[in-house]
C-alpha positions in Angstrom: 0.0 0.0 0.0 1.1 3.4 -0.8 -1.4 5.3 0.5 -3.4 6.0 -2.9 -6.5 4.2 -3.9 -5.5 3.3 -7.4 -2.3 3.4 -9.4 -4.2 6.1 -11.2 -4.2 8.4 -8.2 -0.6 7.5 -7.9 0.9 9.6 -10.8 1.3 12.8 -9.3 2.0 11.9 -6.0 1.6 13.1 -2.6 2.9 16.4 -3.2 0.0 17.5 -5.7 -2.4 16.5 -2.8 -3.7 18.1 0.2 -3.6 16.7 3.6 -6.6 14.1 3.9 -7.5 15.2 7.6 -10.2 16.8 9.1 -9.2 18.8 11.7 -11.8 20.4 14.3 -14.6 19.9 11.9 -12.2 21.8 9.3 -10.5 20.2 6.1 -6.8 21.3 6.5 -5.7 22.9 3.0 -2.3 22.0 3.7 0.2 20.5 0.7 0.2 16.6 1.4 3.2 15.4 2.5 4.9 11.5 2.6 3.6 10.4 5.3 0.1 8.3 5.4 -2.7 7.7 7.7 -2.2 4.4 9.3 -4.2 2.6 12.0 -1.3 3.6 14.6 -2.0 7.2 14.1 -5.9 6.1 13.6 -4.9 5.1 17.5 -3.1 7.8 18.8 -5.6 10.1 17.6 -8.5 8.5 19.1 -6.2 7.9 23.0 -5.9 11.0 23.5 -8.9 12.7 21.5 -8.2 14.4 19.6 -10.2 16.6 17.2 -8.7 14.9 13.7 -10.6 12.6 11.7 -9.8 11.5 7.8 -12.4 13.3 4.9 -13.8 9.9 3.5 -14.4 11.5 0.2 -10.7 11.7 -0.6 -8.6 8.7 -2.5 -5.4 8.7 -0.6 -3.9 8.7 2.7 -1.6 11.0 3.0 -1.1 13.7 5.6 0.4 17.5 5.8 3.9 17.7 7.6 1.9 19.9 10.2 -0.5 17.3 11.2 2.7 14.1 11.6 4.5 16.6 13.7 1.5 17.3 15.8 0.4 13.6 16.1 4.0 12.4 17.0 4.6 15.1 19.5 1.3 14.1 21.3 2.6 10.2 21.1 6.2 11.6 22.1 5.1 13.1 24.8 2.5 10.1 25.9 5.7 7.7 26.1 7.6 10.2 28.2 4.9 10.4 31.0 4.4 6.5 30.7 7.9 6.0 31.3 8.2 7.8 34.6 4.8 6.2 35.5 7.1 2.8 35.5 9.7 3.7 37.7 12.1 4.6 34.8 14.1 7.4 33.9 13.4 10.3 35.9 11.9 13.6 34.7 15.0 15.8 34.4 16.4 12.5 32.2 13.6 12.8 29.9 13.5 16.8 29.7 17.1 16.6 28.6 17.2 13.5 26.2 16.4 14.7 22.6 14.1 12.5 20.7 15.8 11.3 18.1 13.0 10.5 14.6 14.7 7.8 13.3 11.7 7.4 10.5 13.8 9.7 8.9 16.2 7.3 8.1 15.8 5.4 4.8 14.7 1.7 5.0 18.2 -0.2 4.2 19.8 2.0 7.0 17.0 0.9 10.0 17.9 -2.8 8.7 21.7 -2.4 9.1 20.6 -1.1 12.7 18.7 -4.2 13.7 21.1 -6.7 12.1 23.7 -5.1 13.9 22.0 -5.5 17.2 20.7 -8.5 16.2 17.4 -7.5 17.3 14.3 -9.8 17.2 11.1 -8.6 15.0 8.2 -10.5 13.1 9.1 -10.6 9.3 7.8 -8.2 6.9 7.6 -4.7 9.2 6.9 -1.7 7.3 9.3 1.2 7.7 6.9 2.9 10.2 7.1 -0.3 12.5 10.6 -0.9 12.3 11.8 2.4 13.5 9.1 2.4 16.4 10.7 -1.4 17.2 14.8 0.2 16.5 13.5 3.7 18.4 12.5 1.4 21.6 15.9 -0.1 21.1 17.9 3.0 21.0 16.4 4.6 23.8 17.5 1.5 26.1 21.4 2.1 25.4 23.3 3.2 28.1 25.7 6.3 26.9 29.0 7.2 29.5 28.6 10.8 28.5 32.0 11.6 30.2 33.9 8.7 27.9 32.1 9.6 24.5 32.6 13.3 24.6 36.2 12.7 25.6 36.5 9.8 23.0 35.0 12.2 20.5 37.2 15.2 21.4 40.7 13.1 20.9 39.6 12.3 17.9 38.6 15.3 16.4 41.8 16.8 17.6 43.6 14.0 16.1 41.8 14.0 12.8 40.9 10.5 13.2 37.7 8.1 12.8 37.0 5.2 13.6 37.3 4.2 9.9 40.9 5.0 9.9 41.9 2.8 13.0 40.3 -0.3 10.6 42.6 1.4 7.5 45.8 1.5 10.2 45.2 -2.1 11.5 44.8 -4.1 7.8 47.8 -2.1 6.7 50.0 -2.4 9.5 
């Protein structure tokens, strides 16, 4: 599924579409953007009630950049709360911790990730699902703050990478 209703519709794609939300009884006008309506929005929308529904009369899926932001924000900020609420990181943790959108990545690059962590998912996950599964994931590592940034700073002054100490070691 790419969120249009026939190949026809498919043509022009989302960008020569408007958002297909309905937002406080109001059709958002907004340019469509790659992101679709799925039934994990469908949820999130309806947990925490808010005023967005999808116009039935359109013929694709697809939602305005405005409305995703808005919708994961909501959901960010859901997880957050329901983290403390199990005895997990505290507050001033979770004020400081950036959220990293890893569904920005492309599709090949969130499978790297879980083969490299060798992590256990169902086969055939959609993009969507697989970086909700690798963001769970990601959040778990534990970072020595102290260490990295002191790892990072040698080599930066050393004009190093990683990369080259795999260069120096089959060479040498």
């Amino acid at each position: 599924m790419n969120g249009f209703s026939t190949e026809e519709d498919s043509r022009d794609g989302p960008l020569s579409q408007t958002c297909c939300l309905v937002d406080d009884g109001e059709r958002c006008q907004r340019p469509a953007g790659n992101a679709s309506f799925s039934k994990r929005i469908q949820k999130s929308i309806s947990q925490k009630k808010l005023k967005l529904e999808i116009d039935r009369s359109v013929r694709h899926l697809y939602i305005c950049d405005f409305h995703k932001n808005f919708i994961q924000s909501v959901r960010n900020k859901r997880k957050r709360k329901g983290s403390d609420d199990e005895g997990g990181d505290s507050p001033e943790h979770d004020a400081e911790t950036p959220e990293v959108d890893l569904f920005q990545l492309q599709v090949n690059t969130l499978r790297r990730y879980k083969r490299h962590y060798k992590l256990q998912t169902r086969p055939g996950l959609n993009k969507a699902q697989l970086a909700e599964t690798i963001s769970r994931h990601f959040r778990t590592i534990a970072v020595n703050e102290k260490d990295t940034l002191t790892y990072f700073i040698y080599m930066v002054k050393s004009n190093k990478s990683k990369l080259d100490h795999k260069t120096d070691n089959a060479s040498g």
